[in-house]
N, C-alpha and C positions, 0 to 999 in steps of 0.2 A: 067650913067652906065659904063663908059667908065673910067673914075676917080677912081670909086670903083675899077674895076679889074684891075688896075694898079696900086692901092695900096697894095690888095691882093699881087698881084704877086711880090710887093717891100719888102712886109713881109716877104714872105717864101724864098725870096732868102735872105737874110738877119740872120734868122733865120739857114741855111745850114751854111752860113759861121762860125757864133759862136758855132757851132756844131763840124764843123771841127778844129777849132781854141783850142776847152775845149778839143778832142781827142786828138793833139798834144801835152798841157801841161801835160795831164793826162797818154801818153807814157815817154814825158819828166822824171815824177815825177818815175814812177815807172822803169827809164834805171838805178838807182842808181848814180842820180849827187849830187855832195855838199851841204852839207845841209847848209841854213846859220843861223849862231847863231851867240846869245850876251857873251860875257867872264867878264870875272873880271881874277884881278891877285891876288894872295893870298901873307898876311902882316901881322905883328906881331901888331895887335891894344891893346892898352889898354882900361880896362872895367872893371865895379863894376860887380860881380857877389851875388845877394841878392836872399840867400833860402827863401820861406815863405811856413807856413802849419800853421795847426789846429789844438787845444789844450785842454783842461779840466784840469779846476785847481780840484788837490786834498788837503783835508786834507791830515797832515805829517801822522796820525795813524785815522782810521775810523774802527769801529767795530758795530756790529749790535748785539743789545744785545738778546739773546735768553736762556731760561731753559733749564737745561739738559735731567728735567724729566716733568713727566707732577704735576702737584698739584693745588693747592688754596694758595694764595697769603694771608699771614698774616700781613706780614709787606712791606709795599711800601717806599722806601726813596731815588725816585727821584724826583729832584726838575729843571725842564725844564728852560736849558739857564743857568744852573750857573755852574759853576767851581768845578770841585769834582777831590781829590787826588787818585793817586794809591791804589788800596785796600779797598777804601770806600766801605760799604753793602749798596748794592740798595734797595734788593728784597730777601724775604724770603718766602719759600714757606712752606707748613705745613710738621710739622716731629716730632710730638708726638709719631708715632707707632715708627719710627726710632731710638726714643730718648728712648724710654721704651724697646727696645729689647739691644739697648748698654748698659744699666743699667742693664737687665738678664745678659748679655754676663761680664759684669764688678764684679758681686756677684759670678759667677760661675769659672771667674779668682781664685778670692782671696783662695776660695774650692781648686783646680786645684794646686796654687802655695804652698799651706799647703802639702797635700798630695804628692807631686813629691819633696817637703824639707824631710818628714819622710820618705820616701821610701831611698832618696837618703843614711841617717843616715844608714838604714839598710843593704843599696848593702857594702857600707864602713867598717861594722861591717861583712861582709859576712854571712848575714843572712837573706838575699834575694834573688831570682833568679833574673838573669840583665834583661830577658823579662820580667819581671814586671814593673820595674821601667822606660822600654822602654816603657813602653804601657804608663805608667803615664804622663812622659815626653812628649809623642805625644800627648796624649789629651790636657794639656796646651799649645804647639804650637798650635793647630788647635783654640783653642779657643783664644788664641793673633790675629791669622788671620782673624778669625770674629767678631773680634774687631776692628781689621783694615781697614775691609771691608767697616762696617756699619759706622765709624766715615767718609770713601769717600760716602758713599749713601748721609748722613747730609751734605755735603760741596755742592753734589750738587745740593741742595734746597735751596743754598744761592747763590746770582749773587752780584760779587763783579767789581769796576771798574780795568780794566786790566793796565789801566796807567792813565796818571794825564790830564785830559780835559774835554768839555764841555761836558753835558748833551740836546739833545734833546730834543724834545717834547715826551712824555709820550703816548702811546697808551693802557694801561690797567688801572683798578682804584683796588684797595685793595679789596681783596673777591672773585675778579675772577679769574674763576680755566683755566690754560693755560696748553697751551702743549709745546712739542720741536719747533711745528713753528709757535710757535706765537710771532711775533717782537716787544718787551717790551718797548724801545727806543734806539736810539743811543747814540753811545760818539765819538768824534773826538777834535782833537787836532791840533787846529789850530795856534798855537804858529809861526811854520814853514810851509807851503804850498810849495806842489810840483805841477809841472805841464806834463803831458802826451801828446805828440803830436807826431803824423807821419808825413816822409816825404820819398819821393821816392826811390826806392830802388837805384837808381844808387850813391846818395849822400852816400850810408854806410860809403863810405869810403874816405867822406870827411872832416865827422862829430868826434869830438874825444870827450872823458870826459874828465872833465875839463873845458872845451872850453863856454864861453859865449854866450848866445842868450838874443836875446830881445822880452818880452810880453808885447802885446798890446789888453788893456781888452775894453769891452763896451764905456766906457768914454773917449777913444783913449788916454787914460794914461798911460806911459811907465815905465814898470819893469824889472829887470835884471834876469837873470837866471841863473845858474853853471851845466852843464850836467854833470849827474852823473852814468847814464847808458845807454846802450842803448840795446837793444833787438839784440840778437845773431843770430834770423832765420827770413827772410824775409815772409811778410804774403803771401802766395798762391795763396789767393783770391784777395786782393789788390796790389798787388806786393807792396806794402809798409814796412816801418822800423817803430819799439816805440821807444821812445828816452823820458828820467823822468830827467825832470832837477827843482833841488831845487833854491825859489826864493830867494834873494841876498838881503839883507837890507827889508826897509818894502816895505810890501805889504798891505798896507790900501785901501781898495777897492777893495781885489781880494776876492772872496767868494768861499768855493767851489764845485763844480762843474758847476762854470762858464765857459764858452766859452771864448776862446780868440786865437787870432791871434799872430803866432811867427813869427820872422824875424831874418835870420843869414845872417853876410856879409860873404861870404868866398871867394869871389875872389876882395877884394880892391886892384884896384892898382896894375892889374895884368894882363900879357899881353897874347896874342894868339894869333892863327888866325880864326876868325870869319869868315862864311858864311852865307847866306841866306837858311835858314832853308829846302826850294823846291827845295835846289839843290842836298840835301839829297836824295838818293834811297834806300829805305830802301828794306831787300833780305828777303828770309826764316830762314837764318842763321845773314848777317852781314850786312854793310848799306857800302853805294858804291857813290863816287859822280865822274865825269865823265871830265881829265884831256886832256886838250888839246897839245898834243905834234906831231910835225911835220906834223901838218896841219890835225891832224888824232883825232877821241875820244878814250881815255884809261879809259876802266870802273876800278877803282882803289877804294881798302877793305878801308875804316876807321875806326878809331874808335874817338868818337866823346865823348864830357865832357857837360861844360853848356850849356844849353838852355833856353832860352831867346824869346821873343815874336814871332819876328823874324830871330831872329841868332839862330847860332849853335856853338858849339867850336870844333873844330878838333884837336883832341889830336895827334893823329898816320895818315898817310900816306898821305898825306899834306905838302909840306916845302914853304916855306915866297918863294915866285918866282914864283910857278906854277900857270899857265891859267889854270881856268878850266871853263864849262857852267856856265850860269845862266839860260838859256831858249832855247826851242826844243828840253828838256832834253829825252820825251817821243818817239820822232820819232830817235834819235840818234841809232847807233848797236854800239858794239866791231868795231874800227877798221875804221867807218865810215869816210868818206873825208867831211871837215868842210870848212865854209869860215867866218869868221871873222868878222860881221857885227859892232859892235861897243864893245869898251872896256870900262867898267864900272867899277866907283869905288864901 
């Protein structure tokens, strides 16, 4: 018994002291002494900077073939997967009633232009009123203009190819009556392939036309690409940029609207000063990383370029010399007193 309350009693005194010991540090910590941190010094390093994003190849020309009006299909002349020049007739829809009221409109001409010659003889001979021969005249225009009309109604009961490329698989068979949205088949033009891919919006204005990138399809096989435009308004929603760039020599193996993967080098060989990406503080408005000068922290604006796994590039307020954190960036103030624990490269 004797043993036990002499343990007891070794506890609890033991237990005050660490009590006291935790309130001293924890006065310590909140009198505002030195906080210590690790540094680096900032250098002009060189680095490969490689853009990568995602892509969709296109046909150079894709068109989805659709009727103007609705009808019944008399003549079909697509033949799926083969090669059809500008202008070819695919599809012909029915236009007997069409065809037989241009033919009234074309017999009631020939009347119209008789008539508006003899009248004319007689305004000439002044032996006609000129409202007459105005009234004659207008009835011949109006009937040249529905003549004009009805030969656009017959044009568009014909679907002809818009330019020179393959034909599609076929979704209708001759007989059947369609409408405006019914999808007949495709054409596209696969001669030349483009490709579609975004990337960050901060690159806008890294990226120029003209400028080469590299695609890399399915089969990790490498193509060339020539940027040839690139989207003027950054998306909203994604905060991303479109950028269409035309593929360079062949492209055997690219399909399209295959998926593939793009890669720009834009910084080979090119120097900065990189940091560790946590030493970034990023603000409501601007990003801030935290300079060590006269023993003191300086929260200082940057503005910052690539990014990289774990780097950053500091474009502005940064110069090859200055110390700044790398850690206890979160407990630092404006202004705080620092002490120096170790300098990292």
């Amino acid at each position: 018994m004797y043993i036990k309350n002499s343990l007891l009693i070794s506890s609890i005194i033991l237990l005050i002291a660490c009590g006291s010991n935790t309130k001293k540090e924890s006065s310590k910590s909140k009198s505002g002494g030195p906080i210590t941190i690790d540094v680096s010094v900032a250098s002009l390093v060189e680095y490969s900077n490689t853009i990568e994003g995602n892509g969709t190849v296109l046909a150079n020309e894709f068109v989805e073939l659709k009727p103007e009006v609705n009808g019944r299909i008399v003549l079909l002349n697509i033949q799926e997967g083969k090669q059809v020049s500008e202008g070819t007739l695919l599809v012909k829809l029915f236009d007997d009633d069409l065809q037989a009221q241009l033919r009234k409109l074309e017999s009631q001409v020939l009347i119209a232009k008789r008539t508006e010659s003899r009248l004319k003889t007689l305004l000439d001979a002044n032996g006609l009123n000129q409202s007459e021969y105005d009234l004659a005249l207008n009835q011949l225009n109006n009937l040249l203009a529905d003549i004009d009309y009805t030969k656009a109604q017959i044009r568009k009961t014909e679907i002809r190819a818009p330019f020179g490329g393959i034909i599609g698989l076929r979704a209708v068979s001759k007989g059947a009556y369609v409408t405006q949205q019914n999808i007949l088949a495709t054409l596209q033009q696969t001669g030349t392939l483009k490709v579609d891919f975004v990337l960050p919006e901060n690159y806008s204005n890294q990226l120029q036309t003209g400028e080469l990138v590299k695609v890399f399809g399915d089969n990790k096989k490498e193509f060339v690409a020539k940027v040839i435009a690139i989207e003027p308004q950054v998306n909203t929603s994604t905060h991303n940029i479109k950028v269409r760039a035309f593929i360079v020599g062949n492209s055997t193996g690219l399909q399209p609207g295959a998926f593939v993967k793009i890669s720009i080098d834009e910084g080979k060989n090119k120097k900065a000063i990189l940091v560790p990406t946590n030493c970034i503080i990023p603000d409501t408005r601007n990003k801030k990383i935290v300079l060590i000068k006269n023993g003191k922290a300086n929260f200082t604006i940057v503005e910052t370029g690539y990014r990289g796994e774990d780097k950053i590039e500091i474009v502005s307020g940064v110069a090859a010399g200055d110390t700044f954190a790398i850690n206890g960036i979160l407990f630092l103030k404006p202004d705080a007193k620092v002490i120096i624990r170790n300098i990292k490269s």
